[in-house]
LUMGU-647976 format. One record per residue: x negated, y negated, z of N, C-alpha, C in turn. Coordinates in nm, 4 decimals. Atoms other than C-alpha are relative to their C-alpha. Example, Ala and Ser with C-alpha at 12.3 -4.5 7.8 and 13.67 -1.06 7.14 Angstrom:
BEGIN
+----------+----------+----------+----------+----------+----------+----------+----------+----------+
|   n.east |  n.north |     n.up |  ca.east | ca.north |    ca.up |   c.east |  c.north |     c.up |
+----------+----------+----------+----------+----------+----------+----------+----------+----------+
|  -0.0890 |   0.1190 |   0.0000 |  -1.2300 |   0.4500 |   0.7800 |  -0.0900 |  -0.1200 |   0.0000 |
|   0.0820 |   0.1190 |  -0.0060 |  -1.3670 |   0.1060 |   0.7140 |   0.0770 |  -0.1090 |   0.0730 |
+----------+----------+----------+----------+----------+----------+----------+----------+----------+
//
This chain:
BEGIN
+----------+----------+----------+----------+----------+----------+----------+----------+----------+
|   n.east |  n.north |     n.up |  ca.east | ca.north |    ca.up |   c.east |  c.north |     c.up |
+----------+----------+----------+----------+----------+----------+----------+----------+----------+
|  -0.0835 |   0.1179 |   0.0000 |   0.0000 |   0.0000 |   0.0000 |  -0.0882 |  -0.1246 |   0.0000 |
|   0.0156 |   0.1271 |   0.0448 |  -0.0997 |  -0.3724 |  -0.0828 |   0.0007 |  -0.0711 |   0.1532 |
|  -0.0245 |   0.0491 |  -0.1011 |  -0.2021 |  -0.5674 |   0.1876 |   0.0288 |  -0.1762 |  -0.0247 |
|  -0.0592 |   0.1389 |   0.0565 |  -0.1183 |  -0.9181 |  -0.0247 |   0.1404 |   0.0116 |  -0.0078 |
|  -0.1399 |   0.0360 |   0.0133 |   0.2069 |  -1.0812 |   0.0210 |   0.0636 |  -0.0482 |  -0.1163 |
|  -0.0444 |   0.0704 |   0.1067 |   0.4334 |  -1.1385 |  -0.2681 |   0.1633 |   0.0807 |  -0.0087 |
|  -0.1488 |   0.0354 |  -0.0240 |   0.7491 |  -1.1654 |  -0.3465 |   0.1342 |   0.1305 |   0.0130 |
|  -0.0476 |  -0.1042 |  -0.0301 |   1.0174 |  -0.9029 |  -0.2212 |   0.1407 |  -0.0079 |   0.0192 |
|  -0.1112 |   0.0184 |  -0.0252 |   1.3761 |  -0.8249 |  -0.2329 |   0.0743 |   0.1247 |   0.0020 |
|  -0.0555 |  -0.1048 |  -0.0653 |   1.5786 |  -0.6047 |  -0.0228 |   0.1418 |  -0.0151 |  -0.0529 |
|  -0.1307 |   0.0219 |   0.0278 |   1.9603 |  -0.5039 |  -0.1800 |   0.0456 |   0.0975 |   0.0577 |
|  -0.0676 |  -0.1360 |  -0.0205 |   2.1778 |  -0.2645 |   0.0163 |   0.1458 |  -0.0383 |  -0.0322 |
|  -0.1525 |  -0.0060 |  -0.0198 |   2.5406 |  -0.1991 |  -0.0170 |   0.0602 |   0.1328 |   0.0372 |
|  -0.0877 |  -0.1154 |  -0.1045 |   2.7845 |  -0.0446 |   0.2299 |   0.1351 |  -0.0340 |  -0.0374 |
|  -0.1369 |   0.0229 |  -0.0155 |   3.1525 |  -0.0185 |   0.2211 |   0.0119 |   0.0516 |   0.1702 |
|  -0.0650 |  -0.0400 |  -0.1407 |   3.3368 |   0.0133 |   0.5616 |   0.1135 |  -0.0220 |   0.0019 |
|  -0.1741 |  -0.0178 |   0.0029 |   3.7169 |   0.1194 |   0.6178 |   0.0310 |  -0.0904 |   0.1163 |
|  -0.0564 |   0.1376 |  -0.0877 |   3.7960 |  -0.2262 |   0.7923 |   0.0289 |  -0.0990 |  -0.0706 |
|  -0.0211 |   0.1554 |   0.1108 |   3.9250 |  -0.6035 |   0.6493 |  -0.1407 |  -0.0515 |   0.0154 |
|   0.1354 |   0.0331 |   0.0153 |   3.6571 |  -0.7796 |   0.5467 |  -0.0223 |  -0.1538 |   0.1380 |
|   0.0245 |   0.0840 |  -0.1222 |   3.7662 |  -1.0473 |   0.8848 |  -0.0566 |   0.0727 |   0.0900 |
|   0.0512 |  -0.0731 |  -0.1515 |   3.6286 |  -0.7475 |   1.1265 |  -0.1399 |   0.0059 |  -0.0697 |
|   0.1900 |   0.0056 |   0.0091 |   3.2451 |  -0.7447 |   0.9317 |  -0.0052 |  -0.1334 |  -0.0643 |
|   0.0408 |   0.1122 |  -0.0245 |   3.2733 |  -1.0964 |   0.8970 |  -0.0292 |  -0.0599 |   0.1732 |
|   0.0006 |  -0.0027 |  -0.1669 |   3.3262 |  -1.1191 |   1.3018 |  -0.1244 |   0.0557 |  -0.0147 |
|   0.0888 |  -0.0534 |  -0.0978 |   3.0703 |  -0.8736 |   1.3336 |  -0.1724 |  -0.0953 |  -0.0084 |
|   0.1077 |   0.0828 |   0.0236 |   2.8133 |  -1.0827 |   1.1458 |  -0.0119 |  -0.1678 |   0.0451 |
|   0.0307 |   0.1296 |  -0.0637 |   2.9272 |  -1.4220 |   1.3161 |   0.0438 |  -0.0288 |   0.1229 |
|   0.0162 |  -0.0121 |  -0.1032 |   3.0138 |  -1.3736 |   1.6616 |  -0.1252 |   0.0549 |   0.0905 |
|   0.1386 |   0.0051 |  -0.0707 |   2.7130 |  -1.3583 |   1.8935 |   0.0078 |   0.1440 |   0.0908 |
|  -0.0079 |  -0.0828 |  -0.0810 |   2.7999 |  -1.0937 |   2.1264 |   0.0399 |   0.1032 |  -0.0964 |
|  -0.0057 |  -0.1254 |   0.0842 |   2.9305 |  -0.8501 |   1.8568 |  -0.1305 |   0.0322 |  -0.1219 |
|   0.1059 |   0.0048 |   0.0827 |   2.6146 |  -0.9186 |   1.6342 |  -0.0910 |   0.0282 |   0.0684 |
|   0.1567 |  -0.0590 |  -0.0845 |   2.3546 |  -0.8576 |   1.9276 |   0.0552 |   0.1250 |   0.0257 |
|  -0.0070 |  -0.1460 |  -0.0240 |   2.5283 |  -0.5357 |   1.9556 |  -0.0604 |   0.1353 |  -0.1248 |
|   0.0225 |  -0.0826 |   0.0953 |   2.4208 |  -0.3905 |   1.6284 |  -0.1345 |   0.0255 |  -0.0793 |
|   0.1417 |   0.0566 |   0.0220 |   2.1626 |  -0.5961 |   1.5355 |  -0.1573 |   0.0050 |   0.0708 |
|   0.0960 |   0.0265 |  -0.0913 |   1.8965 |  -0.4666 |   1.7146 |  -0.0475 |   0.1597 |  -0.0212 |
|   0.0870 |  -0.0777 |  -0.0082 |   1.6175 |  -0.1930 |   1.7146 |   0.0407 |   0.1168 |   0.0692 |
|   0.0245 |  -0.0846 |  -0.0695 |   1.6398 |   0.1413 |   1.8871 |  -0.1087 |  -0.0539 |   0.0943 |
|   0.1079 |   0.0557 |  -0.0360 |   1.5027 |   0.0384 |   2.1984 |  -0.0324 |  -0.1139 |   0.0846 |
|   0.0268 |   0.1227 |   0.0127 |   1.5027 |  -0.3277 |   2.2214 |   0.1804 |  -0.0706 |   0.0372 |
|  -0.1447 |   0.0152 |  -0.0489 |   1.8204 |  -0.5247 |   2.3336 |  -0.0181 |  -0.1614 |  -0.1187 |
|  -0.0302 |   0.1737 |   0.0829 |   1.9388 |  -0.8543 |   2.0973 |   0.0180 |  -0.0961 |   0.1120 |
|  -0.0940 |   0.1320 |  -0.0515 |   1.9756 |  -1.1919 |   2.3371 |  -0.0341 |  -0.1419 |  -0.0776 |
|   0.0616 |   0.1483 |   0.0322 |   1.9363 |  -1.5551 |   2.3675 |   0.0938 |  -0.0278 |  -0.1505 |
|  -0.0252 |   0.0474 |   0.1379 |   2.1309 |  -1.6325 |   2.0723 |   0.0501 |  -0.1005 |  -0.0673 |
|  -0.0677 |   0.1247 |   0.0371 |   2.2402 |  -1.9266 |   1.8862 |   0.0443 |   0.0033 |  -0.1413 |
|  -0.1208 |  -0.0425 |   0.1512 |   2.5090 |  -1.8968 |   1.6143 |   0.0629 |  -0.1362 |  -0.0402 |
|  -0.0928 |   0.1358 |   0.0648 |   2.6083 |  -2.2278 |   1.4391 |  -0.0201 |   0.0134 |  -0.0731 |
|  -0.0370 |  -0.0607 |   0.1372 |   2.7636 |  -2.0745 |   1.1932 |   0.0668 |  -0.0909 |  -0.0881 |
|  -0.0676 |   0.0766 |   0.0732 |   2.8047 |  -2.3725 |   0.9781 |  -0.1692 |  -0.0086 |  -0.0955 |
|   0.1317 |   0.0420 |   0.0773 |   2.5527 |  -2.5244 |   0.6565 |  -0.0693 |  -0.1055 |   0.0821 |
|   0.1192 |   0.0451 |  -0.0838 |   2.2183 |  -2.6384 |   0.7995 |   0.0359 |   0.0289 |   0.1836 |
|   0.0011 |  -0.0657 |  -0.1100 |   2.3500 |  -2.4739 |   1.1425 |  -0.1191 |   0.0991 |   0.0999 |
|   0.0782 |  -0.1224 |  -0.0466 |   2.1102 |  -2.2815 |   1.3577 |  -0.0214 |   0.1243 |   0.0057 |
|  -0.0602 |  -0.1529 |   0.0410 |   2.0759 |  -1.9261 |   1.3398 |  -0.1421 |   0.0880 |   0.1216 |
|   0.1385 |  -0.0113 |  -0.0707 |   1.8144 |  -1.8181 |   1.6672 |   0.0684 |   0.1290 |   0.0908 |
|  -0.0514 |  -0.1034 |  -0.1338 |   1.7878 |  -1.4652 |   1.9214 |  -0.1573 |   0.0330 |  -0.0224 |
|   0.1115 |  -0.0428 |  -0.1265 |   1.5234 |  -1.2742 |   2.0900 |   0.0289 |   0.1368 |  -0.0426 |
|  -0.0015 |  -0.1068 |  -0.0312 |   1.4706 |  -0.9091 |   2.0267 |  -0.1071 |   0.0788 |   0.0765 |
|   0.0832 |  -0.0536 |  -0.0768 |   1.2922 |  -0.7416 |   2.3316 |   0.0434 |   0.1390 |   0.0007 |
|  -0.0013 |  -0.1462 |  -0.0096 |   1.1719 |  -0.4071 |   2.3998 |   0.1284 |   0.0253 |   0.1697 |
|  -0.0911 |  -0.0376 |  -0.0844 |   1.4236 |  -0.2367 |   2.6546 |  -0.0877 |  -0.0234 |   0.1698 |
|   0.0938 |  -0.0638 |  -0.1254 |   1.0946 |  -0.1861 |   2.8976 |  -0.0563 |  -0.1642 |   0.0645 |
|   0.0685 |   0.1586 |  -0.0238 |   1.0105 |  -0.6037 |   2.8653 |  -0.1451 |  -0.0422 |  -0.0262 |
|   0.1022 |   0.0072 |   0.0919 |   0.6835 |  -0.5522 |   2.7119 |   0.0056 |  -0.0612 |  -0.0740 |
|   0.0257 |   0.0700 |   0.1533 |   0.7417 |  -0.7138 |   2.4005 |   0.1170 |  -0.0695 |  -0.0423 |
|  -0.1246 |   0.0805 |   0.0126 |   0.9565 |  -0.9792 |   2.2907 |  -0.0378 |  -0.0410 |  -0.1583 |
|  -0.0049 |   0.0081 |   0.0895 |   1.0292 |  -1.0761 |   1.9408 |   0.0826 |  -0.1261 |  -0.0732 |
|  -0.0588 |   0.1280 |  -0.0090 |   1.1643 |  -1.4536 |   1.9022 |   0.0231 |   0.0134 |  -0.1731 |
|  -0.0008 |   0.0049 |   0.1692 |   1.3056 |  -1.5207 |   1.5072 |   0.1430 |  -0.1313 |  -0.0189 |
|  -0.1349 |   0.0986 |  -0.0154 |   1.4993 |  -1.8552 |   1.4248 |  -0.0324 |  -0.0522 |  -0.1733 |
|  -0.0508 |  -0.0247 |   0.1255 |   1.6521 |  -1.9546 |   1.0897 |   0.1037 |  -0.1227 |  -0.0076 |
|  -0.1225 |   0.0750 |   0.0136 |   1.9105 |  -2.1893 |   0.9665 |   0.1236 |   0.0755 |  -0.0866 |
|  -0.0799 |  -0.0700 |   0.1406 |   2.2060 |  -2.1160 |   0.7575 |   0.0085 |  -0.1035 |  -0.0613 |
|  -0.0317 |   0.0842 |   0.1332 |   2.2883 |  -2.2426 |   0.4104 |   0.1030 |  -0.0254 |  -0.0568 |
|  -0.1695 |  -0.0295 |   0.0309 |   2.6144 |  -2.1241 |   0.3251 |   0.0732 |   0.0621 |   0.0924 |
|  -0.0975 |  -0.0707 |  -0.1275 |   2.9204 |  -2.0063 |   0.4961 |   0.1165 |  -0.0094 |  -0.0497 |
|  -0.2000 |  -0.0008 |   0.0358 |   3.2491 |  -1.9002 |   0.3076 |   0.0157 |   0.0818 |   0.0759 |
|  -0.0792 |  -0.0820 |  -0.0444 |   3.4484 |  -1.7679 |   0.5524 |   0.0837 |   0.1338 |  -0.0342 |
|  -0.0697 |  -0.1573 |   0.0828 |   3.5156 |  -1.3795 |   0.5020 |  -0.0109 |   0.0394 |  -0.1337 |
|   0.0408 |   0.0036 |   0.0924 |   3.3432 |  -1.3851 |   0.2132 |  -0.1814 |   0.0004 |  -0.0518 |
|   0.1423 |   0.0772 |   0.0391 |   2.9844 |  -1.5676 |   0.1738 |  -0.0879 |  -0.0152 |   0.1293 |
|   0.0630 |   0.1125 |  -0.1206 |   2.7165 |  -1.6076 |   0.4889 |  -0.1492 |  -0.0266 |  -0.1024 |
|   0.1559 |   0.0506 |   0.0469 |   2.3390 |  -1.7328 |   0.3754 |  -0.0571 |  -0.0110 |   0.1301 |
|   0.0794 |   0.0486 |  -0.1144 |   2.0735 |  -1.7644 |   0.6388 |  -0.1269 |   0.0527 |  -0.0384 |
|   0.1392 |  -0.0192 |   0.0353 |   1.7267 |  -1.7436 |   0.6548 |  -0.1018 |  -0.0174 |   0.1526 |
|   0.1348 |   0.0164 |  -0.1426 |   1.4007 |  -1.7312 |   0.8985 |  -0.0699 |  -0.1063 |  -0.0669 |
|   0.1177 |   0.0765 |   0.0251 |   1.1753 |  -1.9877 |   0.9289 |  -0.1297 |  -0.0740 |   0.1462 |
|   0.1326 |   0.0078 |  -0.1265 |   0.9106 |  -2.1117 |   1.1770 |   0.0184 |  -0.1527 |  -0.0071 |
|  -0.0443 |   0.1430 |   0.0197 |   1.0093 |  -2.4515 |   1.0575 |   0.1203 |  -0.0721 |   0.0875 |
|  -0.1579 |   0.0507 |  -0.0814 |   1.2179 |  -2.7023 |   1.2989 |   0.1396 |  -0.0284 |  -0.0942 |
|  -0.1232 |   0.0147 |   0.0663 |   1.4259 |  -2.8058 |   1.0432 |   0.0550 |   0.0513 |  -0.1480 |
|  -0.0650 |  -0.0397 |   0.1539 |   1.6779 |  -2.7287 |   0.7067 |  -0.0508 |  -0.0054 |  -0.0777 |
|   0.0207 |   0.0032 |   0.0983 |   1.5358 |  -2.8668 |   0.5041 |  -0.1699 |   0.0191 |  -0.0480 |
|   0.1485 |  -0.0863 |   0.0415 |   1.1853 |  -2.7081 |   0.5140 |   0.0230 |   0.1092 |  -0.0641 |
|  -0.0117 |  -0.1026 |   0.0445 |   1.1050 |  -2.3887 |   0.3277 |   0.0285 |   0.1216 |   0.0704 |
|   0.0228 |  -0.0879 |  -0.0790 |   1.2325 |  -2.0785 |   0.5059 |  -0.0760 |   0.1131 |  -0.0131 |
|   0.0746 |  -0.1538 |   0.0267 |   1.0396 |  -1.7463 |   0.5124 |   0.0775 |   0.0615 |  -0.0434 |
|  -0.0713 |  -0.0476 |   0.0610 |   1.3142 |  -1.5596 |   0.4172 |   0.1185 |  -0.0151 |   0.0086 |
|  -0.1716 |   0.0232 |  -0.0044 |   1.6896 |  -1.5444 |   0.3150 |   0.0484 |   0.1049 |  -0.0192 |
|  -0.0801 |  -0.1059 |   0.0162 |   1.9457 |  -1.3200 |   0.3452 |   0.1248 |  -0.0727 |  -0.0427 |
|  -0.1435 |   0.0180 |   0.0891 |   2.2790 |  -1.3199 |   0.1552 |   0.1061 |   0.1117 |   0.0037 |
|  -0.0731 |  -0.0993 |  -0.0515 |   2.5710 |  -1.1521 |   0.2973 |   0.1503 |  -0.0342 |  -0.1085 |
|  -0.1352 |   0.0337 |   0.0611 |   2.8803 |  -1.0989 |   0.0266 |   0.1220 |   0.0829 |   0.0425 |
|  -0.0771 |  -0.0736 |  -0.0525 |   3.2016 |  -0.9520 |   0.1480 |   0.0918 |   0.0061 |  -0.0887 |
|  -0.0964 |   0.0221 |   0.0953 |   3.4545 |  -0.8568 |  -0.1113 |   0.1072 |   0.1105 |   0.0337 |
|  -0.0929 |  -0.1126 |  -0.0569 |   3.7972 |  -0.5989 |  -0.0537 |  -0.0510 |   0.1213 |  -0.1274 |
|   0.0058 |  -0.1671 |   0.0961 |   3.7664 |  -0.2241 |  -0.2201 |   0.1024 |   0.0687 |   0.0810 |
|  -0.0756 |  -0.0442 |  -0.0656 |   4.0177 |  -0.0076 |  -0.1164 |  -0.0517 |   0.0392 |   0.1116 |
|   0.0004 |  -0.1019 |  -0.1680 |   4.0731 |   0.1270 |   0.2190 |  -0.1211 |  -0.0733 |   0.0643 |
|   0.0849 |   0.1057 |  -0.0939 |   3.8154 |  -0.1696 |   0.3554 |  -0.0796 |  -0.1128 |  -0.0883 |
|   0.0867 |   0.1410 |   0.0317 |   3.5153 |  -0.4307 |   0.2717 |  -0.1501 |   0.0754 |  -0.0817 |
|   0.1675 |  -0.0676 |   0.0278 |   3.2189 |  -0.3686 |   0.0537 |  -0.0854 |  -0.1245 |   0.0518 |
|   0.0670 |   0.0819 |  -0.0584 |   2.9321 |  -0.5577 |   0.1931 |  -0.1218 |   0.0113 |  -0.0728 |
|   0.1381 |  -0.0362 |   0.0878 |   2.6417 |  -0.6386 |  -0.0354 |  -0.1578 |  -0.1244 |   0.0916 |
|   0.1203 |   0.0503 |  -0.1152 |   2.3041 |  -0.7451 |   0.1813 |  -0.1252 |  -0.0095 |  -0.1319 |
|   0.0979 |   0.0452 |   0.0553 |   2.0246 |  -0.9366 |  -0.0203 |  -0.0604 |  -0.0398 |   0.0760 |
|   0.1098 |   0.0568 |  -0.0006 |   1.6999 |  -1.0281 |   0.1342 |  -0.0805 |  -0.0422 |  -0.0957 |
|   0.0945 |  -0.0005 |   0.0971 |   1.4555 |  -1.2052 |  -0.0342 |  -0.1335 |  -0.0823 |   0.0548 |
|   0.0871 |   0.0487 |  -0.1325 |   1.0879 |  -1.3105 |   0.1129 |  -0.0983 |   0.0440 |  -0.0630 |
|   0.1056 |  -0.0224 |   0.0345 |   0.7394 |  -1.3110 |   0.0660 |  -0.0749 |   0.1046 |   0.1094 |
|   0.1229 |  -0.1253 |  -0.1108 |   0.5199 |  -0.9600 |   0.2398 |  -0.0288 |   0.0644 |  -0.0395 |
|   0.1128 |  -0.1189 |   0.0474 |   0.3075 |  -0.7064 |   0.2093 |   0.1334 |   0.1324 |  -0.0587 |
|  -0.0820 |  -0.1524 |   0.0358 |   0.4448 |  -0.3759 |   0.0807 |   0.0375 |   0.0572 |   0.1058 |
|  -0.0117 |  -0.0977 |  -0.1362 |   0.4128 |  -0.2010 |   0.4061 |   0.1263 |  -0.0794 |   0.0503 |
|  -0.1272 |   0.0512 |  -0.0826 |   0.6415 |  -0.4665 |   0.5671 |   0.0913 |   0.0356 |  -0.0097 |
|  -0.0793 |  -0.0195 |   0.0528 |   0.8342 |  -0.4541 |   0.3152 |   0.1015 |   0.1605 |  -0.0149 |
|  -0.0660 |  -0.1063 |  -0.0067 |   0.9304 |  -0.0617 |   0.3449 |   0.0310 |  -0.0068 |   0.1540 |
|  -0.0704 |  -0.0188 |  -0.1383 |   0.9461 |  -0.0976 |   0.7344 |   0.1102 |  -0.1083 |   0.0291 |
|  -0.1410 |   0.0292 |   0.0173 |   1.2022 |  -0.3707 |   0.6286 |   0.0973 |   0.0539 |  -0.0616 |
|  -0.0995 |  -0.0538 |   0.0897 |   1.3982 |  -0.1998 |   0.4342 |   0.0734 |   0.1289 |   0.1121 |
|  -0.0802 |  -0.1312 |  -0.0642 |   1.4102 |   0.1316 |   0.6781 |   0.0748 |  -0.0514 |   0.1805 |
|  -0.0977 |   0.0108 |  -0.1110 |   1.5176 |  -0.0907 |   0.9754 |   0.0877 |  -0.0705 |  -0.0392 |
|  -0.1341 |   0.0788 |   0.0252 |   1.7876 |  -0.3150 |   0.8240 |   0.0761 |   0.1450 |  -0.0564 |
|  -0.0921 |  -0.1111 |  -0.0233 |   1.9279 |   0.0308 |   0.7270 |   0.0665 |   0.0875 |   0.1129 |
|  -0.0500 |  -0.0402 |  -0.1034 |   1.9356 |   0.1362 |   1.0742 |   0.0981 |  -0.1181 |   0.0426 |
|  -0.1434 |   0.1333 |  -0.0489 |   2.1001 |  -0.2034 |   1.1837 |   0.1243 |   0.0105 |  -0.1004 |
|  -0.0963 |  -0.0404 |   0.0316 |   2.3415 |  -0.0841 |   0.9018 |   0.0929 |   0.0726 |   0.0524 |
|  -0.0908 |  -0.1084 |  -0.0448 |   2.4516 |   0.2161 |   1.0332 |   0.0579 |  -0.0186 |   0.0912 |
|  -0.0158 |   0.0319 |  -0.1639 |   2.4656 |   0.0886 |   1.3844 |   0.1175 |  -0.1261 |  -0.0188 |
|  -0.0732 |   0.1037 |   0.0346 |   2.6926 |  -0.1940 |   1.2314 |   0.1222 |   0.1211 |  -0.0759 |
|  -0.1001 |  -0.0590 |   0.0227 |   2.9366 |   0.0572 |   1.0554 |   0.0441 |   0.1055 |   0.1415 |
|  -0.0596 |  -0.0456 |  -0.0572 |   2.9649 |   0.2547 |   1.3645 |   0.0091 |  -0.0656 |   0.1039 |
|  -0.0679 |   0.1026 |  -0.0526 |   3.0226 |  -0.0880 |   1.5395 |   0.1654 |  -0.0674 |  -0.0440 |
|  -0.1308 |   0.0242 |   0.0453 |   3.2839 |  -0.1419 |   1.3120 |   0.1429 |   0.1155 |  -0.0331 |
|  -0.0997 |  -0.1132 |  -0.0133 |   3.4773 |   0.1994 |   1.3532 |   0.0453 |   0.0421 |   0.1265 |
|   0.0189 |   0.0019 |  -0.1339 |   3.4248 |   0.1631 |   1.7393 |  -0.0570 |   0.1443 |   0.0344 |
|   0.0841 |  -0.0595 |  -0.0073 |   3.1809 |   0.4503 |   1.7086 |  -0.1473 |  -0.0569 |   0.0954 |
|   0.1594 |  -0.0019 |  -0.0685 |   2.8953 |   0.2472 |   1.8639 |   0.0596 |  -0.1386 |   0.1007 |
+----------+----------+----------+----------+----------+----------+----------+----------+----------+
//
């Protein structure tokens, strides 16, 4: 694997047998989003959800044991309700700097629930880049069996 950063983009898509207002909740309420969103392991807090354009977007993922803490803050860009979120990381105080990366959450109906299509896009190494890919699939799963009241 490549230890130069360049340019990378993560696409998954899930369906889940729910309206697309219960995985819009899950992705903009704070307390149902640190429940899913988070590592084997590691607990989601601290969070700050102003879920509006140029809004904040900030949490904390620590190890369970308190060893290791994992700070990550972001703004958002967009925000159609039950439909559209945008957000991104950045290290930057404000909007209108460049973020490190963006994600793009689309929510559209399919029968019998919501398909949910998840774009990242960001500059990293390869390696990152597969150990991003295999944990935003776990925060998937852990998010569909948040949204079946499985988890």
């Amino acid at each position: 694997m490549s230890e130069v950063e360049t340019p990378h983009e993560l696409v998954l898509t899930d369906t889940f047998p729910v309206p697309r207002d219960e995985v819009w909740a899950a992705w903009t309420d704070p307390e149902r989003f640190a429940s899913w969103w988070v590592g084997p392991g590691f607990r989601t807090h601290d969070l700050v959800m102003e879920v509006e354009p140029r809004g904040r977007f900030a949490a904390t993922q620590s190890s369970e044991a308190g060893d290791f803490a994992m700070p990550f803050a972001g703004f958002y860009v967009d925000v159609v309700p039950n439909e559209r979120l945008v957000f991104g990381l950045s290290d930057n105080p404000s909007p209108d700097e460049p973020q490190r990366t963006e994600m793009t959450v689309t929510l559209t109906d399919v029968d019998g629930g919501t398909r949910q299509e998840f774009r990242q896009t960001g500059v990293v190494t390869d390696e990152h880049f597969a150990a991003l890919e295999a944990g935003t699939r776990v925060f998937f799963t852990q998010l569909g069996a948040h949204l079946t009241g499985r988890g």
